[in-house]
N, C-alpha and C positions, 0 to 999 in steps of 0.2 A: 799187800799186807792185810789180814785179816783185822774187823774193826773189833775192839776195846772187850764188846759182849762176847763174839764170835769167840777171839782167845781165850778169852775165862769160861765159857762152854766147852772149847776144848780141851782146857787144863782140866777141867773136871771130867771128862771121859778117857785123860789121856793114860790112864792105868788098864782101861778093860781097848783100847784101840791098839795097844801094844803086844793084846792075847791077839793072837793068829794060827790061820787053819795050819801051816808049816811049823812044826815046832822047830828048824831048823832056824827060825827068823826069828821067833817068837825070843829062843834063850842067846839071841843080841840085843833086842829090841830092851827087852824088858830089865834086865842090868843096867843098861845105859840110862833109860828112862830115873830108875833109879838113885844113880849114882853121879851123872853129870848134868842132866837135862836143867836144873835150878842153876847149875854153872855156866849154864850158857848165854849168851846176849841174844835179845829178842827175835837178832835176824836170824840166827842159828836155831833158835827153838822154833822158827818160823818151818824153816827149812825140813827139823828133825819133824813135823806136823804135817809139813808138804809128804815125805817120805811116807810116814804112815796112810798118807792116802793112796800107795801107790800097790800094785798087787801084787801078792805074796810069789806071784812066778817072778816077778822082776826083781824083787828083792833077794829071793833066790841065787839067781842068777849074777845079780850087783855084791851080794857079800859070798858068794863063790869066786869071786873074781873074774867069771867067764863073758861079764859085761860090763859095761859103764854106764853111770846114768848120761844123758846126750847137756841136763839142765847141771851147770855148774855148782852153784846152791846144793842140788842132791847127792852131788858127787863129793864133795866136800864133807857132807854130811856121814854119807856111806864109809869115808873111810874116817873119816872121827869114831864110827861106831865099830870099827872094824880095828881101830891101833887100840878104843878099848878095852875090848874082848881080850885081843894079847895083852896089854899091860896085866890083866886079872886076869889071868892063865887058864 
Protein backbone atom coordinates (compact mmCIF):
# COMPACT_ATOMS: atom_id res chain seq x y z
CA UNK A 1 0.00 0.00 0.00
CA UNK A 2 1.16 3.24 -0.95
CA UNK A 3 2.14 5.67 2.11
CA UNK A 4 -0.37 8.63 2.95
CA UNK A 5 1.98 11.38 0.60
CA UNK A 6 2.47 9.00 -2.22
CA UNK A 7 -1.65 8.62 -2.54
CA UNK A 8 -2.41 12.14 -2.42
CA UNK A 9 0.45 12.72 -5.23
CA UNK A 10 -1.22 10.38 -7.02
CA UNK A 11 -4.73 11.68 -6.56
CA UNK A 12 -3.44 14.83 -7.85
CA UNK A 13 -2.12 13.42 -11.07
CA UNK A 14 -4.82 10.94 -11.31
CA UNK A 15 -6.83 12.90 -14.02
CA UNK A 16 -3.81 13.50 -16.66
CA UNK A 17 -2.37 9.33 -15.79
CA UNK A 18 -5.86 8.26 -17.10
CA UNK A 19 -4.84 10.32 -20.70
CA UNK A 20 -3.22 7.35 -22.61
CA UNK A 21 -1.37 6.98 -25.78
CA UNK A 22 -4.53 4.24 -26.75
CA UNK A 23 -7.53 6.16 -26.89
CA UNK A 24 -9.10 2.78 -26.82
CA UNK A 25 -8.15 2.72 -22.93
CA UNK A 26 -8.21 6.09 -22.45
CA UNK A 27 -12.36 6.49 -22.97
CA UNK A 28 -12.70 3.62 -20.03
CA UNK A 29 -10.26 4.77 -18.08
CA UNK A 30 -11.33 8.30 -17.78
CA UNK A 31 -15.30 7.83 -17.18
CA UNK A 32 -14.52 5.61 -14.41
CA UNK A 33 -11.97 7.80 -12.95
CA UNK A 34 -14.86 10.12 -13.14
CA UNK A 35 -17.75 8.77 -12.00
CA UNK A 36 -16.87 5.88 -9.48
CA UNK A 37 -13.25 6.15 -8.37
CA UNK A 38 -14.39 8.58 -4.97
CA UNK A 39 -16.85 5.54 -4.55
CA UNK A 40 -14.47 3.24 -4.14
CA UNK A 41 -12.62 2.01 -0.72
CA UNK A 42 -9.01 2.66 -0.51
CA UNK A 43 -8.04 -1.05 -1.51
CA UNK A 44 -9.96 -0.68 -4.74
CA UNK A 45 -8.65 2.92 -5.63
CA UNK A 46 -5.29 1.19 -4.73
CA UNK A 47 -5.90 -1.30 -7.24
CA UNK A 48 -7.60 1.28 -9.96
CA UNK A 49 -3.79 3.16 -9.47
CA UNK A 50 -1.95 -0.24 -9.66
CA UNK A 51 -3.85 -0.57 -13.16
CA UNK A 52 -2.79 2.76 -14.41
CA UNK A 53 0.61 1.82 -13.85
CA UNK A 54 0.28 -0.84 -16.11
CA UNK A 55 0.83 -0.52 -20.08
CA UNK A 56 -1.41 0.55 -22.45
CA UNK A 57 -0.85 -2.90 -24.63
CA UNK A 58 -1.99 -4.87 -21.58
CA UNK A 59 -4.81 -2.92 -20.87
CA UNK A 60 -5.67 -3.36 -24.25
CA UNK A 61 -5.67 -6.58 -24.29
CA UNK A 62 -7.39 -6.88 -20.48
CA UNK A 63 -10.53 -4.59 -21.47
CA UNK A 64 -10.68 -6.71 -24.91
CA UNK A 65 -11.13 -9.37 -23.14
CA UNK A 66 -8.45 -11.47 -25.01
CA UNK A 67 -6.54 -11.48 -21.46
CA UNK A 68 -6.63 -11.46 -17.92
CA UNK A 69 -4.54 -9.73 -15.48
CA UNK A 70 -2.56 -13.03 -13.66
CA UNK A 71 -2.83 -10.16 -10.01
CA UNK A 72 -6.33 -10.72 -8.58
CA UNK A 73 -6.62 -6.95 -7.27
CA UNK A 74 -6.24 -6.05 -11.18
CA UNK A 75 -8.51 -8.13 -12.47
CA UNK A 76 -11.25 -7.29 -10.17
CA UNK A 77 -10.46 -3.82 -11.12
CA UNK A 78 -10.62 -4.45 -14.94
CA UNK A 79 -13.86 -5.80 -14.92
CA UNK A 80 -15.36 -3.16 -12.46
CA UNK A 81 -14.12 -0.82 -15.14
CA UNK A 82 -15.49 -2.88 -17.90
CA UNK A 83 -19.43 -3.67 -16.26
CA UNK A 84 -19.01 0.38 -16.02
CA UNK A 85 -18.55 1.17 -19.48
CA UNK A 86 -21.84 -1.07 -20.16
CA UNK A 87 -23.90 0.19 -17.44
CA UNK A 88 -23.24 4.01 -19.30
CA UNK A 89 -23.77 2.44 -22.66
Amino acid sequence: MRSAAEFAYRLQRLSWDCRRGMKETEVLLTPFRAERFDTLDRAAQEAFLDLLDCSDADLFAWFTRCERPGEAALAAMVDQVLAHAEAVG
